[in-house]
C-alpha positions as a Markdown table, in Angstrom:
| # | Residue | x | y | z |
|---|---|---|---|---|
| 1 | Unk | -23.5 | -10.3 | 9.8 |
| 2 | Unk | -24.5 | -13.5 | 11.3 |
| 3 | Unk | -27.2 | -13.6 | 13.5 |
| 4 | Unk | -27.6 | -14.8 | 17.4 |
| 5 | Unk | -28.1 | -18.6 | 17.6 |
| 6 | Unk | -30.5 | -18.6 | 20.4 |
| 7 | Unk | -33.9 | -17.1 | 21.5 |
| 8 | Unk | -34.4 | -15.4 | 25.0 |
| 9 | Unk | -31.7 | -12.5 | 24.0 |
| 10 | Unk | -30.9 | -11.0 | 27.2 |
| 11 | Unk | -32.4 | -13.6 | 29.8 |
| 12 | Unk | -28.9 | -13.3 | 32.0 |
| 13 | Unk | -29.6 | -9.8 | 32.5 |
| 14 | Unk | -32.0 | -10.3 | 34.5 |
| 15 | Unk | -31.3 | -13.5 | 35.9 |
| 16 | Unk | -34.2 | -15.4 | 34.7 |
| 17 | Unk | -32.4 | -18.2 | 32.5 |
| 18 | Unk | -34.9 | -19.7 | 30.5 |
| 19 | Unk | -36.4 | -23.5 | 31.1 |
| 20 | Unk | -35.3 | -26.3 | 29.3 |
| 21 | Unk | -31.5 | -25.2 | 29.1 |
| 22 | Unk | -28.3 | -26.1 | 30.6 |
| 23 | Unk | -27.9 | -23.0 | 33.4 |
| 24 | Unk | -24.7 | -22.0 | 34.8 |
| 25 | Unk | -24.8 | -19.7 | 38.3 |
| 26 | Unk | -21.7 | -19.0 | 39.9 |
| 27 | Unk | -21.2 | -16.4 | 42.5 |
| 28 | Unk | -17.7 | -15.3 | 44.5 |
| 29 | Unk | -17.6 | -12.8 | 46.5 |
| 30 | Unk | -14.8 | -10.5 | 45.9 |
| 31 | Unk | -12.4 | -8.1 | 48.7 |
| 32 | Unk | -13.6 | -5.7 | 50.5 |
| 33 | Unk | -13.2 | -2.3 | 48.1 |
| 34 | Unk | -13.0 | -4.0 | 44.8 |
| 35 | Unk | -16.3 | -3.2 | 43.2 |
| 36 | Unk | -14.2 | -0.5 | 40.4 |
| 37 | Unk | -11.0 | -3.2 | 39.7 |
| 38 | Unk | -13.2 | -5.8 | 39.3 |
| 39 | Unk | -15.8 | -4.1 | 37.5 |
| 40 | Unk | -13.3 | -2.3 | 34.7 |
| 41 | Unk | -11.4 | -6.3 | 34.5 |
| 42 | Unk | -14.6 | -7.5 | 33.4 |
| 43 | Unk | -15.5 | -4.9 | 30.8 |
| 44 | Unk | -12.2 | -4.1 | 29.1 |
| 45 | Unk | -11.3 | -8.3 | 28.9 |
| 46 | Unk | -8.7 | -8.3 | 31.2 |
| 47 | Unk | -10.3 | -10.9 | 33.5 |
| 48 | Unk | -10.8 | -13.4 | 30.5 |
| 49 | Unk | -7.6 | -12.4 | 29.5 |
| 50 | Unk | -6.2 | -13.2 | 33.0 |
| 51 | Unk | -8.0 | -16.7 | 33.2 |
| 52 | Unk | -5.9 | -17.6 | 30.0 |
| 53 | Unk | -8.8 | -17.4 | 27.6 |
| 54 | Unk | -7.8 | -15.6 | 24.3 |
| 55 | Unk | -10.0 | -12.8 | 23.1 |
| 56 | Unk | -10.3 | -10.9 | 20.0 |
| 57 | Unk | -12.3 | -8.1 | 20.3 |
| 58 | Unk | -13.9 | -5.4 | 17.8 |
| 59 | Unk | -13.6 | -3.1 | 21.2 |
| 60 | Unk | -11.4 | -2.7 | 24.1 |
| 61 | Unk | -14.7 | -2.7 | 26.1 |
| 62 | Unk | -17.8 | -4.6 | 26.1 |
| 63 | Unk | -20.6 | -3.0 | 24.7 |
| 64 | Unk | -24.1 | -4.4 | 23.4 |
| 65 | Unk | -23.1 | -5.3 | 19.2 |
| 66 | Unk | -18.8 | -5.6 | 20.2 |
| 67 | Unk | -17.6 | -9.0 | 18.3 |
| 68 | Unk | -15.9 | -11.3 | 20.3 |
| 69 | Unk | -13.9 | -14.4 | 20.0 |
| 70 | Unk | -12.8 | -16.4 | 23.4 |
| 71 | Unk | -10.2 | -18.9 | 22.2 |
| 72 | Unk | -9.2 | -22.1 | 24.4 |
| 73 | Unk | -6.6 | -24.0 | 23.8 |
| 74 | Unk | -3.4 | -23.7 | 21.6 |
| 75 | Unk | -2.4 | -23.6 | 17.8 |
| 76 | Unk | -4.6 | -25.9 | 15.8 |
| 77 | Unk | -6.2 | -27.3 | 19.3 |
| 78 | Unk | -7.5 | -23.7 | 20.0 |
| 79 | Unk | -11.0 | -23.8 | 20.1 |
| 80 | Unk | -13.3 | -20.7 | 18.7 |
| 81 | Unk | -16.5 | -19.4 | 20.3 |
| 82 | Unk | -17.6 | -16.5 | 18.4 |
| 83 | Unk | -20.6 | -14.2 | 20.4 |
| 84 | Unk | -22.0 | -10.9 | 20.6 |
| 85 | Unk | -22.6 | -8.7 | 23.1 |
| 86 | Unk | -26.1 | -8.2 | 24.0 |
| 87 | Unk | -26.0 | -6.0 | 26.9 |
| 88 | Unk | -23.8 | -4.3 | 29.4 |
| 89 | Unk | -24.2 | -2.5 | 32.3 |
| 90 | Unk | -21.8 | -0.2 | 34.1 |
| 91 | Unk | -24.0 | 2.2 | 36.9 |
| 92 | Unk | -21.7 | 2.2 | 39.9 |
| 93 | Unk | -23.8 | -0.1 | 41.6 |
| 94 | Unk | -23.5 | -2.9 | 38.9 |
| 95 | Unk | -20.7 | -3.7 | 36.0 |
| 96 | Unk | -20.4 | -6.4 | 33.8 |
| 97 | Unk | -21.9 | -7.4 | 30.2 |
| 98 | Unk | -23.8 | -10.5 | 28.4 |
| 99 | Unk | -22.6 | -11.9 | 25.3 |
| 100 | Unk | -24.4 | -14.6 | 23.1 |
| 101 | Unk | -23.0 | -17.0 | 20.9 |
| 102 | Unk | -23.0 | -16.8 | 17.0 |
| 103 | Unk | -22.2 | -19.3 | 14.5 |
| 104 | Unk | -19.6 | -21.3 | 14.8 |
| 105 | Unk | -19.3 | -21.5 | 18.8 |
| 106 | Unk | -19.9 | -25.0 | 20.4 |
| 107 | Unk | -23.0 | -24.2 | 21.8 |
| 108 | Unk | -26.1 | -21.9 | 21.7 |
| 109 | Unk | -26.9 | -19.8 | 24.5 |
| 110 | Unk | -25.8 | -16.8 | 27.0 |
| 111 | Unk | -22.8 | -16.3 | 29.0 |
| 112 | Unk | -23.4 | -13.2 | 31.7 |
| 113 | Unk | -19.8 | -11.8 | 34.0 |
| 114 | Unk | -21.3 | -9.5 | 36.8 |
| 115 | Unk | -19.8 | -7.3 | 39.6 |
| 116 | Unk | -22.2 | -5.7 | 41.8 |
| 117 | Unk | -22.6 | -4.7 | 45.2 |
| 118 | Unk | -25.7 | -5.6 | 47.7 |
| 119 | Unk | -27.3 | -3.4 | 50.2 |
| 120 | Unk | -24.3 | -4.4 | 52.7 |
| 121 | Unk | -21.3 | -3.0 | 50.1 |
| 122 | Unk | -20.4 | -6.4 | 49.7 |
| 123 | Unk | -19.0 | -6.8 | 46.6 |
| 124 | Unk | -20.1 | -10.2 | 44.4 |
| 125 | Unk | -19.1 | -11.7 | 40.8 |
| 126 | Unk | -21.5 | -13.8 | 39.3 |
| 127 | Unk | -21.0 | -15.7 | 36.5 |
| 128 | Unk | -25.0 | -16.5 | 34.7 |
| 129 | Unk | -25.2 | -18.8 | 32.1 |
| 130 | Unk | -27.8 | -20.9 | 29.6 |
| 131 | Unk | -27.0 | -22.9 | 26.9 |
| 132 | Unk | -27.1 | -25.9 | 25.0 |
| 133 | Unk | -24.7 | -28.0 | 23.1 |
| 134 | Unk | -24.8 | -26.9 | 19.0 |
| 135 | Unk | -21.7 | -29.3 | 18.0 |
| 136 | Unk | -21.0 | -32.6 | 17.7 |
| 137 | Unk | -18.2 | -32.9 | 20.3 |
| 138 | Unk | -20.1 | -30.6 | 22.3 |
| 139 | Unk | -22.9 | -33.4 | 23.0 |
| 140 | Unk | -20.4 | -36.2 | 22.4 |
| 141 | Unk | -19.2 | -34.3 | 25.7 |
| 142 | Unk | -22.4 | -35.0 | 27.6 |
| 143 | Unk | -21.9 | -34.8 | 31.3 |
| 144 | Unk | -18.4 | -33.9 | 31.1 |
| 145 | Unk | -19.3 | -30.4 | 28.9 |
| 146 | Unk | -22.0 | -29.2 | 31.9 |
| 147 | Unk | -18.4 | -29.9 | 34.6 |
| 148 | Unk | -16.2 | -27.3 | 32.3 |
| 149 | Unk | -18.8 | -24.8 | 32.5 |
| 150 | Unk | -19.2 | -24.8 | 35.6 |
| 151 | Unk | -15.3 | -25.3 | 36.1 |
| 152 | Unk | -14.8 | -22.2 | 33.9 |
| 153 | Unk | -17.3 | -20.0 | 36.2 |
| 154 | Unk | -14.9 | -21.2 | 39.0 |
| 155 | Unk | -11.9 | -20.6 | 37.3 |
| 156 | Unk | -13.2 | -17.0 | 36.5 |
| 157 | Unk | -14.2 | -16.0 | 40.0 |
| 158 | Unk | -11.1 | -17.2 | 41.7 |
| 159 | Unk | -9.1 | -15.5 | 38.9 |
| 160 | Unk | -10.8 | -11.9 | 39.6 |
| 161 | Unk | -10.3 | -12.3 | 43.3 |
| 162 | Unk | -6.5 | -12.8 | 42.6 |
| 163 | Unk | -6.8 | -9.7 | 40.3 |
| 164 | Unk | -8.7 | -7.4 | 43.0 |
| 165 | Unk | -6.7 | -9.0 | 45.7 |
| 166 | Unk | -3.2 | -7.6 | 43.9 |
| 167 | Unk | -4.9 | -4.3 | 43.8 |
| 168 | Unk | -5.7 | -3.9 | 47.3 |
């Protein structure tokens, strides 16, 4: 099986996102009550799913070694980013999983989808990220690659508020 294309395995777990890499933190905070919709969107796909991202899965739920490939795009435009999950987390306080990219995906690094809530009972979804470009049209991209990530961590948040919001 191919290997993880990046060091720091597990870095978005803790939130510590290693120097010298592109970082990604987005954070939404999500209705009052939605701490088990949002959390169970996050680890069975649905909120990827949801977004429009395709996903093939070796699991119906994220769990550290679960193969997955998000797919954006259509037909032969769709673009692959195979990763692994390297951790998850689901302890009634916190939900949500890691996954890091494997060969083949546009870039090297860690993507993290979080649902937690703080000492309040607020409830929060944070998207963590660190990467750098590992294709060519990924640094041909420059500046313009850094915007979709963080357009995608948007896109994801405002997409699980709509989810939890149709479940209230």
């Amino acid at each position: 099986m191919p290997a993880l294309t990046y060091p720091h395995v597990g870095a978005t777990r803790a939130g510590d996102l290693p120097a010298g890499w592109r970082h990604v933190r987005h954070r939404v905070r999500l209705p009052e009550g939605a701490f088990d919709a949002a959390g169970e969107a996050v680890l069975s796909w649905h909120l990827h799913r949801a977004a429009g991202i395709r996903i093939d899965a070796s699991a119906d739920r994220a769990a550290p070694g679960v193969r997955v490939v998000s797919g954006l795009g259509v037909g032969p435009l769709r673009l692959a980013a195979p990763c692994e999950v390297v951790w998850a987390v689901d302890d009634g306080s916190r939900a949500g999983f890691g996954y890091g990219t494997l060969p083949g995906h546009p870039a090297r690094g860690e993507e993290a989808f979080l649902v937690g809530r703080d000492g309040s009972g607020e409830v929060w979804f944070e998207v963590r990220a660190f990467s750098r470009p590992d294709r060519w049209f990924m640094r041909a991209a420059g500046p313009a690659g850094r915007v979709f990530q963080h357009a995608y961590a948007w896109w994801l948040g405002r997409t699980l508020r709509r989810l939890c919001a149709r479940r209230g």
